[in-house]
C-alpha positions in Angstrom: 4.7 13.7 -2.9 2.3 16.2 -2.5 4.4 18.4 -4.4 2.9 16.8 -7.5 1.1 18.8 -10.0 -1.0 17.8 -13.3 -0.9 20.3 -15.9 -3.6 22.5 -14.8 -1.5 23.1 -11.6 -3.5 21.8 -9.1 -1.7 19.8 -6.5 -1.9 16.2 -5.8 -4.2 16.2 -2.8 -6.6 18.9 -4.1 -10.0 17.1 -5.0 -10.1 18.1 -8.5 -6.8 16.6 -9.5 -6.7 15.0 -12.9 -3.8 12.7 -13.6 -2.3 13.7 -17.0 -1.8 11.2 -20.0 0.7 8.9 -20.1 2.9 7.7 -22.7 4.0 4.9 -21.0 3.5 1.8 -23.1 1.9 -0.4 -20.6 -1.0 2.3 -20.2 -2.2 1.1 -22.9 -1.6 -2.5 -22.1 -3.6 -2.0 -18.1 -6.7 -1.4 -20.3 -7.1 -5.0 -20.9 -7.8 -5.2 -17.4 -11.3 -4.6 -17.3 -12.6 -5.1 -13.9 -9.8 -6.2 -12.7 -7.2 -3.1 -12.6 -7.5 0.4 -13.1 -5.6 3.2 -13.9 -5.1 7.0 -12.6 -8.5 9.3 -12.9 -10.7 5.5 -12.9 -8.7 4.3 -9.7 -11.4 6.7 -8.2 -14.5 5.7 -9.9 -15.2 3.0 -7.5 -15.0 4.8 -4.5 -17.2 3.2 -1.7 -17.8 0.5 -3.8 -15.1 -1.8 -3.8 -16.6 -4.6 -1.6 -19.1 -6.7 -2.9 -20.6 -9.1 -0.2 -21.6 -8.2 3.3 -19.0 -9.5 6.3 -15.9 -9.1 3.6 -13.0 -7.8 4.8 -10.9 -5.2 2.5 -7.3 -5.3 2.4 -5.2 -2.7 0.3 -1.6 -3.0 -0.4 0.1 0.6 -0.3 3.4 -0.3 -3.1 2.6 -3.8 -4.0 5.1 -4.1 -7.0 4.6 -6.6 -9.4 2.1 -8.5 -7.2 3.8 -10.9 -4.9 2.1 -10.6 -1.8 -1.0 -9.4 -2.4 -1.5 -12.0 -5.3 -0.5 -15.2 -2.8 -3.2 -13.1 0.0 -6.2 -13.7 -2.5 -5.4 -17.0 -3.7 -5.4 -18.0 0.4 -8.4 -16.3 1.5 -11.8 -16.1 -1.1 -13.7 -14.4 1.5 -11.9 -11.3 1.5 -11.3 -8.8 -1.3 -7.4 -7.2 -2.0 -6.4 -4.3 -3.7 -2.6 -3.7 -5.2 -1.8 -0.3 -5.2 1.7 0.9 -7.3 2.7 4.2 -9.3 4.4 2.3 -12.0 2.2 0.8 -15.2 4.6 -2.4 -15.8 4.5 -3.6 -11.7 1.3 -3.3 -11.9 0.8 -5.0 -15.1 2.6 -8.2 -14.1 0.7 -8.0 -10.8 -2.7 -8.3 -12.6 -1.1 -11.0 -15.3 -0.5 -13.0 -12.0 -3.9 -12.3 -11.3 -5.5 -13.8 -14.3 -3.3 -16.8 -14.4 -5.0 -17.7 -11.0 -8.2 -17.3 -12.5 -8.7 -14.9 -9.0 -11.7 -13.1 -8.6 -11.2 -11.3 -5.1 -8.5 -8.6 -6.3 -8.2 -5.6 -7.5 -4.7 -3.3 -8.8 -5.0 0.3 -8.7 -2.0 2.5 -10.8 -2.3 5.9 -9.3 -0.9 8.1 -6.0 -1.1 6.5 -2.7 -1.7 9.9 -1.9 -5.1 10.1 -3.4 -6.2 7.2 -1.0 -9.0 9.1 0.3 -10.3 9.6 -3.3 -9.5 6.2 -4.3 -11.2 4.6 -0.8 -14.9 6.2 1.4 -14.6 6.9 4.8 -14.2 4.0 6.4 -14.3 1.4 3.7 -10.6 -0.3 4.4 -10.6 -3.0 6.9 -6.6 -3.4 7.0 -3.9 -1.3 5.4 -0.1 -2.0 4.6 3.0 -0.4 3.4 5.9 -2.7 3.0 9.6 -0.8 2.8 8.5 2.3 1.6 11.5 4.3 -0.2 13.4 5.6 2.9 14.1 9.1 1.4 17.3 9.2 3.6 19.0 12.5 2.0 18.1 15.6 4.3 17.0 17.4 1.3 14.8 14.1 0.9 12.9 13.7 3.8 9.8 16.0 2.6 9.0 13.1 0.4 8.8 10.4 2.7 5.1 8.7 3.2 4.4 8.6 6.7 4.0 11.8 8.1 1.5 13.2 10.7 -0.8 14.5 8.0 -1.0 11.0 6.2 -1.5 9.0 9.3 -4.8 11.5 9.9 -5.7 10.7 5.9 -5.3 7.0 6.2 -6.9 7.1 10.1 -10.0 8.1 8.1 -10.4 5.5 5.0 -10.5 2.6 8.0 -13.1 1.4 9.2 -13.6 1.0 12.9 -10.7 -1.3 14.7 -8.9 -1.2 11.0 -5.3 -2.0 11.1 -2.2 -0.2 9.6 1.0 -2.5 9.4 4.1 -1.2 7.9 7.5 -2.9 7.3 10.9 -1.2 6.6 14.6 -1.6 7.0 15.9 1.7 7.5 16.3 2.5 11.3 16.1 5.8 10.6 12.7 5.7 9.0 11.4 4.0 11.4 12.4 6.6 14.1 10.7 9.0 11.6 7.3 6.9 11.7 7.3 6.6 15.3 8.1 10.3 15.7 5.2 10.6 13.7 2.9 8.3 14.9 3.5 10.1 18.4 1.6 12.9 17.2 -1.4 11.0 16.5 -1.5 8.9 19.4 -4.7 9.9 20.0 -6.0 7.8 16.9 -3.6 4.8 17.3 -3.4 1.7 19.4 0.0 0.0 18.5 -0.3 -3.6 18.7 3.2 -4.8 17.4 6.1 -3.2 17.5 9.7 -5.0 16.5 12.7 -3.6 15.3 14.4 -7.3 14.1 11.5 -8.9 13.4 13.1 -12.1 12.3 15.5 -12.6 15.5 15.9 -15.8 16.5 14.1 -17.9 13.4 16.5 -19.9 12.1 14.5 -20.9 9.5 13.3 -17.0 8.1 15.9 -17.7 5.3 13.0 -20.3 4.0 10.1 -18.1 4.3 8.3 -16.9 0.8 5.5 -14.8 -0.5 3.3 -13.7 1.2 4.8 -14.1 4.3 8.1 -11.8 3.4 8.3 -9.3 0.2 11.0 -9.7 -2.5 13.1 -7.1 -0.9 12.1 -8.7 2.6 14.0 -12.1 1.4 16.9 -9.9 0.1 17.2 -8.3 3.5 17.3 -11.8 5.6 19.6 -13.0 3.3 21.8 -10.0 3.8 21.0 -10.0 8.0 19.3 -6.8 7.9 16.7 -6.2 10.8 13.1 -5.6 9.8 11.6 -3.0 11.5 7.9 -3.6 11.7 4.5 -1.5 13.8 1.1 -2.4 13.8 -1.4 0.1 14.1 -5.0 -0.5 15.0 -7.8 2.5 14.5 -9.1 3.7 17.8 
């Protein structure tokens, strides 16, 4: 991912990155979001300010689709604020749709790079983190393009606040060999607090759960009798 260039060259993670116009036809659609989603260069306008009363928590979801999760999060909990974070216009315009049906006024969807999280986020400012079955990258010529790495770990270490949380979900044993390969090497910032690798052994009744308790592809996976890896990561 940081591979990424706009037109002016400048790679992903360089400060002055500008994302380049889309033709997309939702692009145009996400600007009848005001407030409520925003898109590429104005996904970083808010920086520092996304929470608006004192003793809220902020929780950002890292690939949040079309909104199933994150939507059912801020319907249960008023006190807190959420954030949707996706790369593609139409998830993230359903997600927000969802959004405004609920008349919900504690959420947020950002359509940009994860990777520009510490643009998007101030030091410090996200309470609790997630990444749900990130794409597993599984081809060796692949693997330069998975999420978690050591580098990202030390970016997303510093947009929590103190004792912030990092959970991540994924099916692919391999992956999660990669994460915790990874998180190794920044042990020093990292208290794991969870850790399974078949998270739904032994509930007979996991084939009933729903949003936001699994993820779409979380459902198909039960179904199917995949494990679900999952780690919890607290901020030392």
């Amino acid at each position: 991912m940081c591979s990424v260039k706009n037109p002016t060259g400048l790679p992903i993670h360089h400060p002055e990155y500008r994302y380049a116009l889309s033709r997309n036809p939702y692009a145009e659609k996400l600007k009848k979001g005001p407030g409520i989603v925003f898109s590429d260069n104005d996904t970083e306008a808010k920086q520092g300010q996304w929470k608006k009363r004192d003793g809220e928590k902020l929780h950002v979801e890292i690939g949040c689709n079309a909104g199933h999760v994150v939507v059912e999060w801020a319907a249960r909990d008023a006190g807190d604020r959420f954030i949707g974070i996706d790369w593609k216009f139409k998830a993230i315009h359903r997600a927000f749709e969802k959004a405004l049906k609920k008349n919900l006024e504690n959420i947020h969807f950002l359509r940009g790079h994860a990777d520009r999280l510490p643009y998007m986020f101030a030091k410090g400012e996200v309470d609790h983190l997630y990444l749900f079955f990130p794409d597993p990258w599984a081809k060796k010529s692949q693997l330069k393009n998975r999420f978690i790495t050591e580098s990202k770990l030390r970016m997303i270490h510093e947009v929590l606040a103190p004792g912030g949380t990092f959970q991540i979900k994924t099916d692919h044993p391999g992956y999660f060999a990669w994460m915790e390969d990874h998180i190794a090497k920044t042990a020093e910032l990292w208290e794991i607090t969870f850790r399974s690798t078949d998270l739904h052994a032994g509930n007979p009744a996991a084939h009933t759960l729903t949003f936001p308790d699994v993820t779409c592809f979380e459902k198909l996976f039960i179904k199917d009798g995949i494990a679900i890896h999952r780690i919890d990561l607290k901020k030392r």
